[in-house]
N, C-alpha and C positions, 0 to 999 in steps of 0.2 A: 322537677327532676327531669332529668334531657331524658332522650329515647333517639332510639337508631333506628331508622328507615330502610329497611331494605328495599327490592325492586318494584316497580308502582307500572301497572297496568293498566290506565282506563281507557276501556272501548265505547264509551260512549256519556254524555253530559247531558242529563234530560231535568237540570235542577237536583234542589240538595246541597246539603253540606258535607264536604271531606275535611276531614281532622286529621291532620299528621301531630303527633307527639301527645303532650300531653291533656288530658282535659279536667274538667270539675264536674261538669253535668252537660251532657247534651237529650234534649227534646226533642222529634219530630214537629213539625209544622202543618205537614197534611199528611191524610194514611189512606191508602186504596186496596183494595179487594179483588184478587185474581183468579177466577179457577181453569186451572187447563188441565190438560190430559200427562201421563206420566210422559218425562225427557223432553217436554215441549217449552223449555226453558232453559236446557243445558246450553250452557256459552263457554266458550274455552278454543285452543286451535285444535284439537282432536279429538273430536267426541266420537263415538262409536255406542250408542244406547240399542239394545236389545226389548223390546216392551212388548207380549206377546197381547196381551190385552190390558186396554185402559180405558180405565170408566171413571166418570169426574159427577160428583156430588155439590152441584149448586146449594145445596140445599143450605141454609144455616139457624138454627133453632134458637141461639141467643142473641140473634139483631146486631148489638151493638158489640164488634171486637175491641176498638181502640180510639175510646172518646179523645174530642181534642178539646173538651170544657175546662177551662183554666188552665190552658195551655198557651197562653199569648207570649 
């Protein structure tokens, strides 16, 4: 089935796959773990974030988020 692409943005290629149109199944390959603080990740040309307090919680109680076992 075709599909229409509107406008396409990318600020930056650090690896990964981009899919234009259609797909059947896509996997991730490798997965990582980030914690940062609230708006310390907004990307775009106008941000304006307000965060009067941010507190970030390394903490994680189920180890394992997003196995990659039988995922080749």
């Amino acid at each position: 089935m075709p599909s229409i692409v509107g406008p396409i943005k990318i600020n930056s290629v650090g690896g990964g796959v981009i899919n234009f149109g259609d797909s059947f199944y896509l996997a991730p390959k490798s997965t990582s773990k980030t914690n940062t603080g609230a708006g310390s990740q907004n990307t775009g040309d106008f941000i304006c974030t307000n965060s009067g307090l941010s507190s970030t919680n390394p903490f994680d109680p189920d180890v394992n988020d997003q196995n990659l076992t039988a995922n080749a």
